[in-house]
C-alpha beads as a LAMMPS data file, in Angstrom:
LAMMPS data file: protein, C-alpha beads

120 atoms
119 bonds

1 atom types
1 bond types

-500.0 500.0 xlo xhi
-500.0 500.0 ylo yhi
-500.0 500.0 zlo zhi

Masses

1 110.0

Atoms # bond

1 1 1 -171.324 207.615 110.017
2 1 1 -167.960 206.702 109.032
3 1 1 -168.598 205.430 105.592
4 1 1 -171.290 208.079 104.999
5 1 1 -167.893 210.528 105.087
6 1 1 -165.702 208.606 103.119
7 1 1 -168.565 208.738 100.593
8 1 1 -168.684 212.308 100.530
9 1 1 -164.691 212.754 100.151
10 1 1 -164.633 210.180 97.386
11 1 1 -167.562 212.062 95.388
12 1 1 -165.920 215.960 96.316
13 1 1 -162.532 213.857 94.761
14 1 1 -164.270 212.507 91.684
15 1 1 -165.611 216.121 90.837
16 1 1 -162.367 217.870 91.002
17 1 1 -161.113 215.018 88.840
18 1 1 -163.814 215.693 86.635
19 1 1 -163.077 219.416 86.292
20 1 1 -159.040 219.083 85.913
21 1 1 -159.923 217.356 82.964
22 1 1 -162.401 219.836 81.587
23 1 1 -160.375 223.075 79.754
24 1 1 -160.136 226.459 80.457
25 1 1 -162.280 227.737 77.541
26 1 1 -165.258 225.533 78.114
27 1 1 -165.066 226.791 81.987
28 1 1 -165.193 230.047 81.022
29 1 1 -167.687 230.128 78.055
30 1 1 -170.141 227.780 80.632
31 1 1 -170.044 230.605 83.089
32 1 1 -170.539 233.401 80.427
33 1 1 -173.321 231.491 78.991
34 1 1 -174.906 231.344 82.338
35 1 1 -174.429 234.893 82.679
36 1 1 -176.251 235.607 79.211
37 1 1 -179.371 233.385 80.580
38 1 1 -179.699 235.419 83.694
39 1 1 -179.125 238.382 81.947
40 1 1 -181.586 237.963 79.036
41 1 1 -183.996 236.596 81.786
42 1 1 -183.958 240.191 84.141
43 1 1 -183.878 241.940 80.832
44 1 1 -187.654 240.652 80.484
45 1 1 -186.722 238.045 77.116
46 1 1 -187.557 234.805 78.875
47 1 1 -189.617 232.488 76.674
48 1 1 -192.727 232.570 79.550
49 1 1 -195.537 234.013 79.119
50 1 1 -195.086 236.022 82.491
51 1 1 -191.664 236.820 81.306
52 1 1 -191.907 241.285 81.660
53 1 1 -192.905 240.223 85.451
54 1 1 -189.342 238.695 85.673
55 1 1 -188.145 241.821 84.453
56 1 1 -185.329 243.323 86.931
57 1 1 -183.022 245.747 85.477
58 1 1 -180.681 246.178 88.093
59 1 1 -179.601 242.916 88.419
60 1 1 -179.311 243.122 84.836
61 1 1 -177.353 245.779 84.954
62 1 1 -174.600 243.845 87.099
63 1 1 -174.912 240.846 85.132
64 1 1 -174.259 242.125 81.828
65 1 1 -171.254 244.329 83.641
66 1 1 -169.668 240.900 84.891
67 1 1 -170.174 239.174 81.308
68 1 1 -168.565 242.376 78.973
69 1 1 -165.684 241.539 81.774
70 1 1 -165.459 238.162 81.951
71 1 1 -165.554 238.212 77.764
72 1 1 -163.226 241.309 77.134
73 1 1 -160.414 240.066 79.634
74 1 1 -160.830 236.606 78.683
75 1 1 -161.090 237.255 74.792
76 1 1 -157.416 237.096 74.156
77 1 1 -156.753 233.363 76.174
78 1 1 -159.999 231.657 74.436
79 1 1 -159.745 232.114 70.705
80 1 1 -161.610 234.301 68.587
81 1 1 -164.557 231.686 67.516
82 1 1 -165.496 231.496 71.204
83 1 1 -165.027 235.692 71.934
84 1 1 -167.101 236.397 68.579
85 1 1 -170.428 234.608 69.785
86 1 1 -169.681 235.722 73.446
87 1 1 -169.307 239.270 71.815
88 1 1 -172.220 239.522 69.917
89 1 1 -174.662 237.958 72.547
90 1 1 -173.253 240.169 75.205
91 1 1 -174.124 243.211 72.224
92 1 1 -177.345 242.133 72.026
93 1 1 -177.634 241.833 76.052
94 1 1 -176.585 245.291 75.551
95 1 1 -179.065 247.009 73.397
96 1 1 -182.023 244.893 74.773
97 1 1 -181.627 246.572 78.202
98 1 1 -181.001 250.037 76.339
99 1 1 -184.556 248.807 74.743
100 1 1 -186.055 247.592 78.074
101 1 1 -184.772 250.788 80.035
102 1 1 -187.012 254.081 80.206
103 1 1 -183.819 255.773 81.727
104 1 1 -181.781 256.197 78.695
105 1 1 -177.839 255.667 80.101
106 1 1 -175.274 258.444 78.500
107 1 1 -173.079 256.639 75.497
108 1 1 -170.648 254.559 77.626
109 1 1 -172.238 254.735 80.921
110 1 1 -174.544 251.417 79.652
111 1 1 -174.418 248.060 81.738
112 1 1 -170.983 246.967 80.438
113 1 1 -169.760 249.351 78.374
114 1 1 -166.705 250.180 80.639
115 1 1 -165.464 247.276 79.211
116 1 1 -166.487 247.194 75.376
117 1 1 -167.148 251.155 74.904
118 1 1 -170.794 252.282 73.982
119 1 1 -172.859 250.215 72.367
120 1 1 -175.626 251.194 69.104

Bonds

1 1 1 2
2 1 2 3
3 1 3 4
4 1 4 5
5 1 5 6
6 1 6 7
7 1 7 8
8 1 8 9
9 1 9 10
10 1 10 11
11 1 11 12
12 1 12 13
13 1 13 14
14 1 14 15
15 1 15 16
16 1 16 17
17 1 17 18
18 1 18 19
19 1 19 20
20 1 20 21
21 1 21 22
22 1 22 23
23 1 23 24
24 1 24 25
25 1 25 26
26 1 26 27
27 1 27 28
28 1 28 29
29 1 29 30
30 1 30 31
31 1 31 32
32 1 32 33
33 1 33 34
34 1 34 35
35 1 35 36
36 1 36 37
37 1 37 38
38 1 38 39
39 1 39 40
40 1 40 41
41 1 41 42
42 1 42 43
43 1 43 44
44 1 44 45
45 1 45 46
46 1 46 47
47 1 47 48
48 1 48 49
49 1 49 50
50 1 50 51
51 1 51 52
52 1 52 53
53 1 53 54
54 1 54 55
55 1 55 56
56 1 56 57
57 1 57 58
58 1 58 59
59 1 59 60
60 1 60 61
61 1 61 62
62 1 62 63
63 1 63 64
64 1 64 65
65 1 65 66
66 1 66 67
67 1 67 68
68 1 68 69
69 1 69 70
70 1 70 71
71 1 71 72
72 1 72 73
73 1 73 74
74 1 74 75
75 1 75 76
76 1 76 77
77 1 77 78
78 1 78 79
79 1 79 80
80 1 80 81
81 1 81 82
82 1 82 83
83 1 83 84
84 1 84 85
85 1 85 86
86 1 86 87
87 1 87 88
88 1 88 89
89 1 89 90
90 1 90 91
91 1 91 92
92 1 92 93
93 1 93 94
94 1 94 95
95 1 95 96
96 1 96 97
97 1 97 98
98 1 98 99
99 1 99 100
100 1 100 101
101 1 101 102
102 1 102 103
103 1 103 104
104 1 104 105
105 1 105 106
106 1 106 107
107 1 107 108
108 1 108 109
109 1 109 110
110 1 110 111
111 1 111 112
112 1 112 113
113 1 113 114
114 1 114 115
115 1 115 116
116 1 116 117
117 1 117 118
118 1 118 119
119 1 119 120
């Protein structure tokens, strides 16, 4: 039992080895990326065949909220290559749910836009 512990803290110490070496920007691009799957995913625009059954714009909604605020705040730290394409696929995140919506949101009031203003 003993060593099946010790193998456990020596692989929980190997991974936060592994991310202290790993920087900030790729940390936080990885997680916005994996926001924009989701996201495009309950916004129906999964490559599947099935994919409008996948559908779900309410979690949409609160995924593409988190992203326009994980890429707005962070914008400034990561460098303006990285905040660009973050930008523009959280834009087209954007106007695919406007698309995908039947409820049309007020200029502003769109998943996100708190954050970036309204999006056309």
């Amino acid at each position: 039992m003993n060593s099946q512990h010790d193998s456990d803290m020596s692989a929980a110490q190997n991974e936060i080895r592994d991310i202290s070496e790993v920087a900030a920007v790729e940390v936080i691009t990885t997680a916005a990326v994996h926001l924009m799957s989701a996201a495009a995913v309950k916004c129906g625009l999964a490559d599947e065949p099935n994919s409008q059954d996948m559908m779900d714009l309410d979690e949409a909604r609160k995924l593409i909220t988190a992203l326009a605020a994980l890429v707005v705040t962070s914008a400034p730290d990561i460098g303006n290559q990285h905040a660009r394409s973050l930008r523009d696929g959280l834009r087209s995140l954007q106007l695919a749910f406007r698309e995908a919506s039947v409820i049309e949101d007020a200029p502003g009031e769109g998943p996100g836009e708190k954050f970036t203003g309204p999006v056309r």
